[in-house]
N, C-alpha and C positions, 0 to 999 in steps of 0.2 A: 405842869400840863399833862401829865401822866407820861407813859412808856410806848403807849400804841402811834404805831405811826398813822399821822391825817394825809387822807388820799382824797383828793377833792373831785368832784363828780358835776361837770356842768349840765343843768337839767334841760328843759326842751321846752320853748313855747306849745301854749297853748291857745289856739284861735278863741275867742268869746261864743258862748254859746247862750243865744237870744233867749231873753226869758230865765234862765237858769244862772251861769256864771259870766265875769269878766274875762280878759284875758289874762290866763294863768304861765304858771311853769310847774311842768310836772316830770315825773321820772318812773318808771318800773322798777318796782320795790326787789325785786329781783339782783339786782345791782348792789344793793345796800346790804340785804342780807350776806351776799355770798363773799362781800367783803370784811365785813362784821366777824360774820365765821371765820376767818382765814385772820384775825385778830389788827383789822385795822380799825381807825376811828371816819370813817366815811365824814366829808362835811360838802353839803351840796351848794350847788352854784349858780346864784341867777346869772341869768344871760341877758345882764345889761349892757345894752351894744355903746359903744364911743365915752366908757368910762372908765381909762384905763386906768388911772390914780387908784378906783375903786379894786378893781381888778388886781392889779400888783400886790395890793396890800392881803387881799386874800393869798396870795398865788405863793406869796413869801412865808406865809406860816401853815405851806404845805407841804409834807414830806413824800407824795407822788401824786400825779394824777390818772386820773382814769378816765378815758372818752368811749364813753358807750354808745349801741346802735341808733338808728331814729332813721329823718327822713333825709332825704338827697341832698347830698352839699352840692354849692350852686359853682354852677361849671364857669361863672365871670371869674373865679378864683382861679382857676388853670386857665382863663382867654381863651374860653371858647361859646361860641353861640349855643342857646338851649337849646337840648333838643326837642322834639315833639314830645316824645314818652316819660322824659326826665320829670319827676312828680314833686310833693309840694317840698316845699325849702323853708328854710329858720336863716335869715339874715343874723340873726342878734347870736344866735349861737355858734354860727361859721365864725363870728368875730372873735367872739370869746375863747372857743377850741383852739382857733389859728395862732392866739398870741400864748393860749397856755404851752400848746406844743412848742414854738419856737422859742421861750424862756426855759422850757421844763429841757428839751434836748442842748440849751448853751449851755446851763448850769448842770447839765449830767443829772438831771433827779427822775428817779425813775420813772417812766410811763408807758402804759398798757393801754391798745386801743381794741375795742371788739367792731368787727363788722363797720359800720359807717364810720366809725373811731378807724379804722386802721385805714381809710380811704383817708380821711381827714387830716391824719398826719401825712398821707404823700403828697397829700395836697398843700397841706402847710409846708412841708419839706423842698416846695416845687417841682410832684410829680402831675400827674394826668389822671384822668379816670375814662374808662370806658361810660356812657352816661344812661345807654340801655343795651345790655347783654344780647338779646336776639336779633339785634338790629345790626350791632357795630362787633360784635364778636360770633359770628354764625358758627362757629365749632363748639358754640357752649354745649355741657350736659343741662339739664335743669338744673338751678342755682337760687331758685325761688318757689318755696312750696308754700310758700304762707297766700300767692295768689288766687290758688283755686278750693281754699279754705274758707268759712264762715265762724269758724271758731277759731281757738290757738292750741288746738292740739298739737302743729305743723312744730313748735315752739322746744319738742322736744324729741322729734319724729329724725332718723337716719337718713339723709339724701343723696350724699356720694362720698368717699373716700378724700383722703389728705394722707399726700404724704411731706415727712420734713426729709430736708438732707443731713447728711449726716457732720459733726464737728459742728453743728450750731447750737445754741440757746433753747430751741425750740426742739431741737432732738432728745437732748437732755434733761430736759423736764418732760416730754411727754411721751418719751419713749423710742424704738425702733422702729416698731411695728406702725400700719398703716391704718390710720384715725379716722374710723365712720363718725361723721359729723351733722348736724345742722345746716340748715341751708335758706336764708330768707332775703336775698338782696338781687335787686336788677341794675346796679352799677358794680364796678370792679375795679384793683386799679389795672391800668394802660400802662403810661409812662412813668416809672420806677425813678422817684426821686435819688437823686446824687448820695445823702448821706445813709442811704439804707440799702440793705439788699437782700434778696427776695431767699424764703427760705425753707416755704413750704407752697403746695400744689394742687391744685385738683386734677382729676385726669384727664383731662381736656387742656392741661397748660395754665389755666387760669390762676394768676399769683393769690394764694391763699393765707400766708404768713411772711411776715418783713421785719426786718434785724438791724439795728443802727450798726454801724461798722464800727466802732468804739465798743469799750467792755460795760461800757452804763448800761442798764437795766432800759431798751429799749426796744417797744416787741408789741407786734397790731399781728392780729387774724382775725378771717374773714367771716368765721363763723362765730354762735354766740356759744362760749363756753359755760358762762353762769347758768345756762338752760339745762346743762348736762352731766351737771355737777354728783348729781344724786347717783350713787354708785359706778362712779366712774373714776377712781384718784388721778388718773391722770391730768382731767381738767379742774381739778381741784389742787393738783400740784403749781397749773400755771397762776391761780389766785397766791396761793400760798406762797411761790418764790415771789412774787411780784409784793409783796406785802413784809416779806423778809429784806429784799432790797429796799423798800422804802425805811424799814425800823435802821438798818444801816445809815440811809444818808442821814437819817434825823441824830444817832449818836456820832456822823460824825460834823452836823453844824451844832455839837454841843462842845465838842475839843476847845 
């Protein structure tokens, strides 16, 4: 099967569009590249909900996963009532992420989550999320610039600062200094699941990056790093260990 570690990538429904297509799954190819470069073998994931047989069978001949951005994961997952602002949702793929993450963190194999991927684990993890920022968190900075946009320039645009603490995972690969980032999300997480802990910031307080308390390769931030990869090694460093820890686990289920 070759040497490149398989990093599996669950993709996003897509609604039918009358006249044109059915209901699809699709993914920003963005994703695939910047994993490809950083020398893994990307293999993407439909988001067939209530078949876990299927699922398992994929999930086992992967050596990490990756949960990338999209839309709102649905707040029945933390027990709580929707809110008004809370926007559209993927049933079939809260399913899917939920059961990758809680196999991918028992069995220790690596996994990276960006932006709604790192909500997604606290949520699978049983944390919380804030479900819209100017409502339920009034101290926010702006945290969403893709709102008052028309295009995606926003995609790869500076919004507010990050910083990591220092002795973590996240300091280590991307530095001391304090990280201008991206910024395109109206939920955040709240309640900081049990097995993680929070390890980067915005300045406003808002948890920006989160660390499994074990030494596994376990690591969600808030912003999308693939977007800022292009003359930045720092975020090209977090692809690149995240893809060194996966070629790891895969020699060592070859022992």
């Amino acid at each position: 099967m070759g040497t490149r570690p398989i990093i599996g990538i669950a993709t996003q429904t897509q609604d039918p569009i009358p006249g044109d297509r059915p209901i699809s799954w699709v993914i920003n190819q963005k994703y695939v590249q910047v994993l490809t470069t950083a020398g893994a073998l990307p293999w993407l994931i439909a988001v067939i909900r209530d078949d876990e047989e299927t699922l398992r069978l994929v999930y086992e001949r992967l050596d990490g996963v990756f949960l990338m951005g999209g839309v709102d994961v649905d707040p029945g997952l933390y027990r709580e009532e929707r809110h008004a602002r809370c926007g559209r949702m993927d049933p079939a793929r809260d399913w899917v992420e939920t059961r990758l993450t809680q196999w991918a963190v028992r069995d220790q194999k690596p996994l990276l989550g960006v932006c709604r991927g790192v909500q997604l684990i606290n949520v699978a993890l049983g944390g919380t999320l804030y479900q819209h920022l100017p409502d339920q968190f009034t101290s926010a900075i702006e945290h969403d610039a893709s709102k008052d946009c028309d295009d995606f320039s926003y995609r790869d645009k500076s919004v507010h600062e990050v910083r990591t603490l220092s002795d973590t995972r996240l300091r280590r690969i991307l530095g001391d200094k304090p990280l201008s980032v991206n910024s395109m999300h109206h939920q955040a997480i709240k309640g900081l699941a049990a097995p993680l802990v929070a390890t980067a910031f915005a300045p406003d307080g808002l948890i920006e990056g989160v660390e499994g308390k074990d030494r596994s390769f376990l690591v969600g931030v808030q912003w999308h790093p693939e977007e800022l990869c292009a003359g930045r090694p720092e975020m090209n460093r977090l692809f690149a260990e995240f893809v060194r820890e996966a070629a790891e686990y895969r020699k060592s289920r070859a022992m």
